[in-house]
C-alpha positions as CSV (number, residue, x, y, z in Angstrom):
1,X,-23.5,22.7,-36.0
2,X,-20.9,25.4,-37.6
3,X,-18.0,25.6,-35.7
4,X,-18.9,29.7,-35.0
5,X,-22.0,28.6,-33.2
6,X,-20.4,25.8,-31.1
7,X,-17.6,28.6,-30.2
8,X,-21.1,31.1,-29.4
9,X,-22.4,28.0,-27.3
10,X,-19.2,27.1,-25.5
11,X,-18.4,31.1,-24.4
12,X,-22.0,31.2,-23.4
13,X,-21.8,28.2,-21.0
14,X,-18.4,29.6,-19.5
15,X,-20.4,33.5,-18.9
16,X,-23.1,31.2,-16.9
17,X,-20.1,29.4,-15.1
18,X,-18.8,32.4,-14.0
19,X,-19.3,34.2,-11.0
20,X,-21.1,37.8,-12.4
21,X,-20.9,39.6,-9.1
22,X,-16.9,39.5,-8.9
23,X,-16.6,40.2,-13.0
24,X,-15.8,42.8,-15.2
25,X,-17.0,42.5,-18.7
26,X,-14.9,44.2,-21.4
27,X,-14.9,44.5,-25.3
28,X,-13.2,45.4,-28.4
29,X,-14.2,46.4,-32.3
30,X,-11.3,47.3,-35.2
31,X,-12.0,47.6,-38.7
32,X,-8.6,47.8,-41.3
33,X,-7.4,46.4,-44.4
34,X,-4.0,44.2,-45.1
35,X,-1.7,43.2,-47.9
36,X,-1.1,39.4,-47.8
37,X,0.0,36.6,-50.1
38,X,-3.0,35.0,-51.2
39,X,-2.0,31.4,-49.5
40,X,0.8,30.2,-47.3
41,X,3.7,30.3,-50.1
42,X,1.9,31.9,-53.4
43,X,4.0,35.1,-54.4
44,X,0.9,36.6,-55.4
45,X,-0.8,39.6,-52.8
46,X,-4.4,40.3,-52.4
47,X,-5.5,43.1,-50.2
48,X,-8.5,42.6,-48.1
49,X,-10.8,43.7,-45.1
50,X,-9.5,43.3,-42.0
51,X,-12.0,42.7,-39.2
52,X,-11.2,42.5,-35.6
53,X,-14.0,41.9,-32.1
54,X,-14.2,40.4,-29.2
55,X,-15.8,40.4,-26.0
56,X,-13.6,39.2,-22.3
57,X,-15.2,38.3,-19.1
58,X,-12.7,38.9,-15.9
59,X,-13.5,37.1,-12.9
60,X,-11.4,37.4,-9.7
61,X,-12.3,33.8,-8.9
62,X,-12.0,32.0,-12.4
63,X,-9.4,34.1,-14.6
64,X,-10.4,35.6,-18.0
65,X,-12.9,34.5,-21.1
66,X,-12.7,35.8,-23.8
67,X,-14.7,34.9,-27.6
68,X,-13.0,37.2,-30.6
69,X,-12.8,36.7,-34.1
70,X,-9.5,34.9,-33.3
71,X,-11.3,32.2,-31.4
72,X,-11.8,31.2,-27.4
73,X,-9.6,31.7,-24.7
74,X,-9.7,30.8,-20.9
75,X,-6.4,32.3,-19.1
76,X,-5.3,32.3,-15.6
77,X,-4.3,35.9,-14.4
78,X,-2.1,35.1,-11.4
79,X,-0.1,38.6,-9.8
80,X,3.5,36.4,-11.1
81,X,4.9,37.2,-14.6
82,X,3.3,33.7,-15.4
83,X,0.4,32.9,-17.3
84,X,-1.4,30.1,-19.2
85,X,-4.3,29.9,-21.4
86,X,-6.3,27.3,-23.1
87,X,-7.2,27.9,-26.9
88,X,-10.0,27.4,-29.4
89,X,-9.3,28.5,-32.3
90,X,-9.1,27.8,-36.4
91,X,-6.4,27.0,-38.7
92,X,-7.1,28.9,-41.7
93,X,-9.2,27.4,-44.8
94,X,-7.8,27.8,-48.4
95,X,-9.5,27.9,-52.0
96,X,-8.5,26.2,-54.7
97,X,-9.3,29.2,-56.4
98,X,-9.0,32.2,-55.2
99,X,-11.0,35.4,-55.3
100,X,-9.9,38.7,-55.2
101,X,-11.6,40.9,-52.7
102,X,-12.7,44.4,-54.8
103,X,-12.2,43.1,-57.8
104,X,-13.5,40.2,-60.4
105,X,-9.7,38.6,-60.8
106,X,-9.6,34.7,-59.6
107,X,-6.1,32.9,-59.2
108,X,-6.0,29.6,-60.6
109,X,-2.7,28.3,-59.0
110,X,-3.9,25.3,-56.9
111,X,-6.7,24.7,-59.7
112,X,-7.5,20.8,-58.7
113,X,-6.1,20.8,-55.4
114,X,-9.7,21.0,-53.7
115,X,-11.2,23.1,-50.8
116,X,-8.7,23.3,-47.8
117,X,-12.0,23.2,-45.3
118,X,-10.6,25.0,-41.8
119,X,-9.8,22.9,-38.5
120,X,-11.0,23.3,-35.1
121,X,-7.7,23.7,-32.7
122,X,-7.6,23.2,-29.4
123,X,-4.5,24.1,-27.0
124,X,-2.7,25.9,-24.6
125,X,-0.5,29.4,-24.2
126,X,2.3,30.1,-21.8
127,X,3.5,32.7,-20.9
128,X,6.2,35.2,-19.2
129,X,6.0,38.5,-18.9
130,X,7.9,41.9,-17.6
131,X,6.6,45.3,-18.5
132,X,8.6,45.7,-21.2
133,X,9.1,42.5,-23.2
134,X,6.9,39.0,-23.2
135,X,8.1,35.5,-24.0
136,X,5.5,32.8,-25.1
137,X,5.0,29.6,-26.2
138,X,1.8,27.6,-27.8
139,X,0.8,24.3,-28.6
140,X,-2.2,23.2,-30.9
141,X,-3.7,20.4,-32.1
142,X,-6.3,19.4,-33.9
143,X,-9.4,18.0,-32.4
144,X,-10.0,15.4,-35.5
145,X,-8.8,14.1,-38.4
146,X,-10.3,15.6,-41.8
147,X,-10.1,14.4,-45.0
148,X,-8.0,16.5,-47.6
149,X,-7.0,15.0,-51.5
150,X,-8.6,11.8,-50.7
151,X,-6.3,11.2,-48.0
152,X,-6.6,11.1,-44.4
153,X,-3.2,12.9,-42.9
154,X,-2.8,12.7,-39.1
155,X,-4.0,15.6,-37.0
156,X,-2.5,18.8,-37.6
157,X,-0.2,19.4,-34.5
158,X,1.7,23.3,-34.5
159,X,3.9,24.4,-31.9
160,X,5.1,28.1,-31.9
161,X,7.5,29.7,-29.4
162,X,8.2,33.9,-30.0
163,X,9.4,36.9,-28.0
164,X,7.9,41.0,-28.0
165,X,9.6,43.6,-26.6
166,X,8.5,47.4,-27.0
167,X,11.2,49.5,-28.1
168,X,10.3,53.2,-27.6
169,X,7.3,54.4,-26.0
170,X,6.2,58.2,-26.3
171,X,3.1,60.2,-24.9
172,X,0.5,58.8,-27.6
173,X,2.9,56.4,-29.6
174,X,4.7,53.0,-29.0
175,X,7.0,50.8,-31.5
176,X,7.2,47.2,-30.7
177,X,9.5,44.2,-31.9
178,X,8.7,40.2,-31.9
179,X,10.4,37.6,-33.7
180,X,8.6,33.6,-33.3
181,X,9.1,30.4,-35.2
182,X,6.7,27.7,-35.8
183,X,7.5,23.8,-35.6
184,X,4.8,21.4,-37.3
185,X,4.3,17.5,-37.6
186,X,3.6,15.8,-40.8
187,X,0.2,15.8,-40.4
188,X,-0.4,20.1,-40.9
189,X,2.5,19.8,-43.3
190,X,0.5,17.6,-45.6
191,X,-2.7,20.0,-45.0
192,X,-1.0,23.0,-46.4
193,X,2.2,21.8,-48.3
194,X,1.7,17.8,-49.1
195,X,0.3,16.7,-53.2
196,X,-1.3,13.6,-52.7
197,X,-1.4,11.0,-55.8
198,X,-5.0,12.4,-56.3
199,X,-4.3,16.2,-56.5
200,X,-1.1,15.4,-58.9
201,X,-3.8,13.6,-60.9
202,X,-5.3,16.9,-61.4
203,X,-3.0,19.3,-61.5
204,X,0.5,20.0,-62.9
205,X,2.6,19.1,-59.1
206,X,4.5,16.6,-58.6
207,X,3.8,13.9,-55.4
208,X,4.7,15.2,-52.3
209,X,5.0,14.4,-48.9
210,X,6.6,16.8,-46.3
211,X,7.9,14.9,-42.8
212,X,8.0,17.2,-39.6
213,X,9.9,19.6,-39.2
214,X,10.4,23.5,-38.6
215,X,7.8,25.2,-40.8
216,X,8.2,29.1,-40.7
217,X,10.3,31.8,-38.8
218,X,9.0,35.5,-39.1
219,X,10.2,39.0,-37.7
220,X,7.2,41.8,-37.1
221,X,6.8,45.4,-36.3
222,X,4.1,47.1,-34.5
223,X,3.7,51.2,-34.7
224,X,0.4,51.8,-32.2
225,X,-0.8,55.5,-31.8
226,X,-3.5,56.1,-28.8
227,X,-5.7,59.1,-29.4
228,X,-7.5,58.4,-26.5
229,X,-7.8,55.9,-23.3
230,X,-10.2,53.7,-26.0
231,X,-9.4,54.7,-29.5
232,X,-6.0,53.4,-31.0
233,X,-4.5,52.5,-34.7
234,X,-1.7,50.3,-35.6
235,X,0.1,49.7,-38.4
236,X,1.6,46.1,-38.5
237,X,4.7,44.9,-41.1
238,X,5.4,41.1,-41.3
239,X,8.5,39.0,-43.0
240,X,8.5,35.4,-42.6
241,X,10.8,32.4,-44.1
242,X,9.2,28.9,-45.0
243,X,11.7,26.3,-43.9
244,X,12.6,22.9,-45.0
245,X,9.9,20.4,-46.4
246,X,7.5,23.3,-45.8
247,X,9.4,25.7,-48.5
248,X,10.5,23.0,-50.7
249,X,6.2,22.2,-51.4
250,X,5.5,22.1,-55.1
251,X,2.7,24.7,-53.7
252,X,5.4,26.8,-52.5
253,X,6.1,29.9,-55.2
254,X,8.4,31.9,-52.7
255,X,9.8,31.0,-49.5
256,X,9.7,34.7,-48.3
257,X,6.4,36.4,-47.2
258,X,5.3,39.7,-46.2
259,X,2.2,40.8,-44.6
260,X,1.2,44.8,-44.1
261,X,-2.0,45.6,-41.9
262,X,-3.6,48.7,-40.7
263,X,-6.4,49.1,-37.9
264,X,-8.5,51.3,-35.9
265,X,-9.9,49.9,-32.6
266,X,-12.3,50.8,-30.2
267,X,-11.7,49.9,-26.9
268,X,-14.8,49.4,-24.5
């Protein structure tokens, strides 16, 4: 069963779990496009469609459900600044070769380094929150082990802790701030950033195998304008710094990264 479908199948079972008289069912739909490097570390860009939906179920009794293209979520929506969430979601897949979206270019970089096939993450979300500024913290892990350069690493395990505080807030417009910073073990380091004897049989990199260990630290800026109570656009700008064993990957063409996005979202 594709993992979509069991995502689909879980949400479905939670909506029949729920109590419908005491709910309130919401929803959201953006479409945008964004500038990113084509793979965690390439210093090549590729800009892309940017798709954005999800539907969230909020029940009095059992907390909020929600199934977006970012995955599942079950939080607890208590009246204190405190909240948790569990998580279902995916760490990313990567070609070996990559295709170019609006144009007929490939990138050939990790030629012979095979498919990078997604995982299925499962985990949890903490977090504090005032009306201006949020502080969070989120653990995941990978529900198996998968196969990757004929090697078995240990599940992927990612821990990320960040902060977002809105600086200036006019009638239709608000700027926000964040800053977070993502530990890994050895097991996603070897995913994304490890050579195993077979891949540098293939290809041109050297053997590699990154230990845990800090893996990125980013800085973000969000400019949101609200033309109406359900129709907003944002424009996002990203910088983020590949530490350690993670930056020092064969794969790795630039430590630095920057990501620009732009959406339109409905609201419903």
């Amino acid at each position: 069963m594709k993992r979509s479908l069991q995502q689909g199948v879980l949400f479905s079972g939670l909506l029949i779990c729920a109590p419908t008289h005491s709910a309130e069912l919401s929803g959201f739909a953006g479409l945008g496009v964004s500038a990113r490097p084509i793979y965690s570390g390439s210093n090549h860009m590729a800009v892309g469609p940017l798709l954005k939906a999800g539907v969230n179920l909020h029940s009095e009794n059992w907390g909020l459900f929600g199934l977006s293209t970012d995955g599942l979520i079950w939080g607890l929506t208590p009246d204190s600044p405190f909240s948790v969430s569990l998580l279902l979601m995916q760490d990313e897949a990567r070609k070996e070769v990559f295709n170019y979206p609006f144009s007929s270019r490939k990138n050939r970089d990790l030629q012979g380094m095979g498919n990078l096939s997604a995982a299925l993450m499962a985990g949890t979300d903490l977090r504090y929150q005032q009306e201006n500024w949020t502080l969070w913290l989120r653990l995941l892990t990978a529900t198996e082990k998968q196969r990757y350069g004929g090697e078995a690493p240990d599940r992927s395990l990612l821990v990320t802790s960040g902060a977002e505080a809105e600086l200036w807030r006019g009638q239709n417009v608000a700027l926000s701030v964040g800053g977070d910073i993502s530990w890994a073990n050895s097991g996603y380091q070897q995913r994304h950033y490890g050579v195993t004897a077979q891949q540098a049989q293939r290809t041109d990199f050297a053997v590699y195998s990154p230990s845990s260990g800090f893996q990125q630290g980013g800085v973000y800026t969000e400019l949101v304008w609200h033309f109406d109570k359900n129709l907003a656009a944002g424009l996002t700008s990203r910088a983020q710094y590949l530490f350690d064993d993670s930056g020092s990957s064969p794969l790795v063409n630039s430590r630095m990264q920057y990501t620009l996005s732009s959406l339109i979202q409905y609201t419903f």
